[in-house]
N, C-alpha and C positions, 0 to 999 in steps of 0.2 A: 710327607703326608699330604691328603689332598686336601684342596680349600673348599672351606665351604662355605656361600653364599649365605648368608642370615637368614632362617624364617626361610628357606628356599627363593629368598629375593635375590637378584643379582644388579646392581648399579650400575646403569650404561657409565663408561666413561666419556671424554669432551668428545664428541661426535666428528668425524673425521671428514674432509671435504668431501663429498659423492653427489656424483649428477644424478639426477631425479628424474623418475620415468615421466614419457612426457604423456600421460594421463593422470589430468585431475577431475577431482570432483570434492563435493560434500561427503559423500558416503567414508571417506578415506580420511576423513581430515583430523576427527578425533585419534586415531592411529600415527597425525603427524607432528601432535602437539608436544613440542619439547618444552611450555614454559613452567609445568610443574615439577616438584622437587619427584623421579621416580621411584623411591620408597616409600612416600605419604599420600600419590595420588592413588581416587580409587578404585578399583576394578573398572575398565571398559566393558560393557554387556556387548555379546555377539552381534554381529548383522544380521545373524539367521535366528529361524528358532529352534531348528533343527538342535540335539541334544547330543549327540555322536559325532563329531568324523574325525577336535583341539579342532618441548619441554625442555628446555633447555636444562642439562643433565646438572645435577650438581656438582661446579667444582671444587677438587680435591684443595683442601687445605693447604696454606703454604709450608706448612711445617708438621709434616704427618707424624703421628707417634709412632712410637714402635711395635711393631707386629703383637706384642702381646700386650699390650696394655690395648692393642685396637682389639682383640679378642676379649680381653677383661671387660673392656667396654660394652661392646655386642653383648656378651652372654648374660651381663647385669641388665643390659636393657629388656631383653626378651624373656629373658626367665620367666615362667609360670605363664605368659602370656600366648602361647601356640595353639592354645583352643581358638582363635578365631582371628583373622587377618584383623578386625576390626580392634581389637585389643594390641596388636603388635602395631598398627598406625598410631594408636593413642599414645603407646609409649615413646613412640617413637619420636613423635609430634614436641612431647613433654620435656623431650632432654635434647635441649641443642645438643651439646657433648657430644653424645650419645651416637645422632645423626651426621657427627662433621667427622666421626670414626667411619661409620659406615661405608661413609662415602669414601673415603680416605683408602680403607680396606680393598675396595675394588676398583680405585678411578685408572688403575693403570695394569697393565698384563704382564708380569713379570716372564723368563725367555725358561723358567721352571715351574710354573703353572701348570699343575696337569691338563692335559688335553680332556675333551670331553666325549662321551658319548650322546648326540640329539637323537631323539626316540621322536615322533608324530605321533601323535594319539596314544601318549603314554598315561592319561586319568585311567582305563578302564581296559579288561580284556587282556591278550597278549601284552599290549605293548607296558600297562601296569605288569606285568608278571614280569617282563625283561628288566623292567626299571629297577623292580625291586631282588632280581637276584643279583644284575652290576651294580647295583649298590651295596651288593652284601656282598660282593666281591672288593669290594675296595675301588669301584669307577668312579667316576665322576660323572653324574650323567645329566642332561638337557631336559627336564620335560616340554616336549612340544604340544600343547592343550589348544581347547577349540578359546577359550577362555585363561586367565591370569587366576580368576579363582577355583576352575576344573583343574587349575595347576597346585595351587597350593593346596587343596584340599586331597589331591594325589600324592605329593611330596610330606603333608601331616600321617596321613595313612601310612606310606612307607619306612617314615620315620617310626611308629611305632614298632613297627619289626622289625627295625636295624638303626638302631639309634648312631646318630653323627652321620646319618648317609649323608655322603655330598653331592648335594640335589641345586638343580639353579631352573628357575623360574623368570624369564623375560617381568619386566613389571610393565603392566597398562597395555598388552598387547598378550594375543591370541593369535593360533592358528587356525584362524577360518577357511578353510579351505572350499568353499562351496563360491567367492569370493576372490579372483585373481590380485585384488587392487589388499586385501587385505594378509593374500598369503605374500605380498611383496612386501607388502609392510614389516611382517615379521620377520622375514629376512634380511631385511635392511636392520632389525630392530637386533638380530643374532648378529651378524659382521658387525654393528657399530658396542656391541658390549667387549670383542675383543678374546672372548672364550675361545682359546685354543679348541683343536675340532680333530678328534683323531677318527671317530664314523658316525655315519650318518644311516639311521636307520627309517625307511620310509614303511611306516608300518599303518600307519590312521586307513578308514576304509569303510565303504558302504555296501552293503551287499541285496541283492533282489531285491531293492526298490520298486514303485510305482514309477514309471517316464516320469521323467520332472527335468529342469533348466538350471544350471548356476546363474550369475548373476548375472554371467558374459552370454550366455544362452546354449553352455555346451552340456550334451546329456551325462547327466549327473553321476556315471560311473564312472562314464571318460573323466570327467572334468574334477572330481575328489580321487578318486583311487591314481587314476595316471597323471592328467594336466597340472594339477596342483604339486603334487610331488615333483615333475618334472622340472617346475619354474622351484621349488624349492632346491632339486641338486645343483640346477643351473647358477644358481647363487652364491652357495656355497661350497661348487666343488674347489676352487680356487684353495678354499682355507680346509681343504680335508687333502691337498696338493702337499701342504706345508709340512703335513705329518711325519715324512719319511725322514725331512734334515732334521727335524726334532727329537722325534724317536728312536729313527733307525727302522720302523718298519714301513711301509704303506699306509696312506689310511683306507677307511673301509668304507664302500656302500652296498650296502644291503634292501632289496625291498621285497617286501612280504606277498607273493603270487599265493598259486592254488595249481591244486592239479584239476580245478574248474578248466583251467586255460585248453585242455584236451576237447573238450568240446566241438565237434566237427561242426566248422562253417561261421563260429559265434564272430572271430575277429573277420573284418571287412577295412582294409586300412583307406579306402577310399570312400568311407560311408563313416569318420569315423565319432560323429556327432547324431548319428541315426538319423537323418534327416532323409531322405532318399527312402527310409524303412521304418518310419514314424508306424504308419498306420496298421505295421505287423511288429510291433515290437514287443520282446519278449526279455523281460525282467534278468533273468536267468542267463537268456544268451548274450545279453548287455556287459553283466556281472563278469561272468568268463571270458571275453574279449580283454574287461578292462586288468584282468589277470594276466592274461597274453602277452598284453601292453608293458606291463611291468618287469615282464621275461625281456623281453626288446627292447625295453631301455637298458636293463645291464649290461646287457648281451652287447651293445653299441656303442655304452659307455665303456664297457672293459676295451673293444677296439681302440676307441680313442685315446685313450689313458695309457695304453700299452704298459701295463704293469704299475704305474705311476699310483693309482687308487685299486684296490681290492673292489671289482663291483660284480656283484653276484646275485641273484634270487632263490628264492625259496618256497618249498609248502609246510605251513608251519604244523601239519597234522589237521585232521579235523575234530577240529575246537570247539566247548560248550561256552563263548561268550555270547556279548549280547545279541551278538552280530546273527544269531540264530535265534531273536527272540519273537521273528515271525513266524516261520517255519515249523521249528521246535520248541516252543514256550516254555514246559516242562525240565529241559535241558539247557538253559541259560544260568549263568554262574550262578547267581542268587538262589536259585531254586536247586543247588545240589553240594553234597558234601562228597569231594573229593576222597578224604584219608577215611569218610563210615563207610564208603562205597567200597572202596580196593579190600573189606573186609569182609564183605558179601559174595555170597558166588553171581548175583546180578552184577555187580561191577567190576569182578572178575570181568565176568564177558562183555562190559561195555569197554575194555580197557582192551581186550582181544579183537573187539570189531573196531578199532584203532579209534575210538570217538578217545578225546584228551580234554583235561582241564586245562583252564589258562598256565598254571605254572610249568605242566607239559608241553604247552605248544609252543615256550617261551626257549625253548634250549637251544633251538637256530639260530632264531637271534643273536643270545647272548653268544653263540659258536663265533659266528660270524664278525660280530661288533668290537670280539675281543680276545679271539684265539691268533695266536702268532701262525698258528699252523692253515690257519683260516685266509690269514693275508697272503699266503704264497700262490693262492688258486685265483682265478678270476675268467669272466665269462661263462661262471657255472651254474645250473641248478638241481639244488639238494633239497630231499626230504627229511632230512636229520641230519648231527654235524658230520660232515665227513662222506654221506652219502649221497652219491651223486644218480639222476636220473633222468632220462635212460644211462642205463650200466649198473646198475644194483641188480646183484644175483637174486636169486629166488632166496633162496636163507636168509639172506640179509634183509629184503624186504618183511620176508616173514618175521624176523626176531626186532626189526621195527614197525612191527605190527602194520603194516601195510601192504597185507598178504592180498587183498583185492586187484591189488595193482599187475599189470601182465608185464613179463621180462622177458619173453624171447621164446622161454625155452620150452612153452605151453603148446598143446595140440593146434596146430594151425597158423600160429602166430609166425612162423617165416614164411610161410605164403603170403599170408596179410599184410610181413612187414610193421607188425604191431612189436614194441609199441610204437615205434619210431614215425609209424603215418601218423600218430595222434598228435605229434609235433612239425607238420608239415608245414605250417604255417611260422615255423622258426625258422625265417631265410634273413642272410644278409642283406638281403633287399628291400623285405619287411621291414628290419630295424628301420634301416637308414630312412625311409622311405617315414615311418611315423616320429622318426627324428626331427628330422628336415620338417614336416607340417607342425608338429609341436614348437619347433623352435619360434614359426611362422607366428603362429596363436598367442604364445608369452612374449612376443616383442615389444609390444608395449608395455609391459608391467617388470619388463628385467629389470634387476636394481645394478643401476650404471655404476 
């Protein structure tokens, strides 16, 4: 059975020796603070204000109880108390006991610890829907939130509709992702908890933004949809390496593209902070590039990995979350009911012009993060599980509703060479080439 972390908290254990990037500052330093117990400290607030995109540890007692009196203990302490983080620190606060289980519970990673599934931007949208259908599958999964309490307040939600999900929550630490020095943190903050790590799903993501700067100065699609992600696998692919002697299959990385990425012209691998094309920039073709980007990192990770990690992309359909809450207002989750709509003939035909709810755009994902049949592919990308594109016949695209899409065998399309010129920009040269300058960009913030 799989473990589950209390309250969606998880207990770093004794923090293992690791050299530290050699970038300091202030801004970081609340993120490096081990001298609180990390079950009773409280929430860190973001860097940003931005609402979208996600201490020396206590040690284990000398003499820990036995697995079930440590669950007897957890479950007395927390009971009735999961309405609000701030009640689960009180009790927790209250019963030494109580706390020296906790800790006890997770100070060390046993070699039958399920592995996990880490999700990025799993509070809201897709990567909430993935979350919560591998948990109703019986995963174990990571949420990676911009915040600790966009994390539990994801993991309480889920919890209501799959009670006992085994959900784990970093404590005192967020995925800031707008933020180099803080997306290192977290990952320093995931390898030193010791969470086995069977995929890694890169899914958090901003879209059609205003021009704006992360903190390091890179433009803000690059720098949250690809840069951040990138110093995120960089971190962790070591411990998604580990998967195959553990389980027996590969692990997996998955990151969440668009078929935005067709966009003639959007990606520029030598412009790739818009600096050069500042004063013609265009929201949209920023947005599309940083989709590109995310095709070319699989695409380059699958090379290098040579089967060793499953590393693949995807278009997860086009989704009503919030991520369309400029654009479309009307059509963002909150404002639509999925199951009264499929009973309508209007949502009939919004389900035909391929537009999906979150829990529809989640099934890639979940394909990807946890199908055995999913691990054998790699260097791919699919618009559904199993569908791969270009090479999805006309039928197939149609009966996954992404009949808009052209396959070959349409009037004119082998003269044009469609669709395939609309991926011209997918070369091995491309990869390596925004490989190589990304790696450039996180060198200071890699966690050594």
């Amino acid at each position: 059975m799989f473990a589950v972390a209390p309250a969606s908290r998880v207990a770093l254990p004794a923090r293992r020796p690791r050299g530290r990037s050699n970038v300091s500052d202030s801004a970081s330093s609340d993120c490096s603070d081990r001298s609180r117990h990390p079950l009773l400290a409280p929430p860190r607030a973001s860097s940003s204000a931005r609402d979208d995109a996600s201490s020396e540890p206590a040690a284990p007692p000398s003499a820990p109880p036995p697995r079930r009196v440590v669950l007897a203990g957890v479950a007395a302490t927390v009971a009735g108390s999961l309405a609000s983080t701030r009640s689960l620190s009180t009790a927790l606060a209250s019963s030494d006991a109580s706390s020296a289980a906790v800790a006890a519970s997770s100070a060390s990673v046993s070699a039958s610890e399920p592995g996990a599934i880490l999700i990025t931007g799993a509070n809201s949208g897709v990567g909430f829907a993935a979350a919560k259908q591998l948990a109703a599958a019986g995963k174990r999964v990571v949420l990676a939130c911009r915040t600790e309490a966009k994390g539990l307040t994801a993991a309480s939600a889920i919890r209501e509709k799959v009670p006992g999900a085994a959900l784990d929550v970093l404590p005192t630490v967020g995925l800031e992702m707008t933020d180099l020095r803080a997306t290192r943190d977290y990952a320093s903050a995931f390898l030193d908890s010791g969470i086995p790590l069977d995929a890694l799903v890169l899914n958090a993501g901003i879209m059609a933004v205003p021009l704006g700067r992360t903190a390091q100065g890179h433009e803000m699609h690059f720098g949250v949809n690809h840069l951040a992600h990138f110093l995120v696998q960089d971190a962790l692919m070591p411990r998604l390496r580990e998967a195959e002697a553990r389980t027996g299959a590969p692990g997996a990385l998955a990151a969440c593209s668009s078929i935005a990425n067709m966009l003639p012209g959007a990606l520029d691998v030598d412009d790739l902070d818009w600096l050069r094309r500042e004063k013609n920039y265009e929201k949209w073709a920023a947005y599309a590039a940083s989709k590109a980007e995310n095709l070319l990192l699989t695409d380059e990770a699958a090379r290098r990995e040579g089967g060793k990690v499953a590393c693949n992309a995807f278009h997860p359909g086009i989704v009503t979350t919030n991520l369309v809450r400029y654009i479309l207002p009307q059509l963002t989750a909150e404002n639509r009911d999925p199951e009264a709509e499929r009973a309508t003939p209007g949502g009939r035909l919004v389900a035909r012009m391929g537009i999906r709810d979150a829990d529809e755009g989640a099934k890639t994902h979940v394909w990807l993060a946890s199908s055995e049949d999913a691990r054998r592919v790699t260097g791919k990308f699919f618009l559904d599980p199993g569908l791969e594109y270009p090479g999805a016949t006309r039928k197939e695209l149609d009966a996954a509703q992404d009949w808009f899409l052209v396959q070959g065998s349409e009037p004119l399309a082998a003269q044009l060479k469609l669709p395939q010129k609309f991926f011209e920009w997918r070369t091995e040269e491309n990869a390596r080439k925004l490989w190589v300058r990304s790696e450039e960009m996180i060198d200071a913030f890699r966690v050594k």
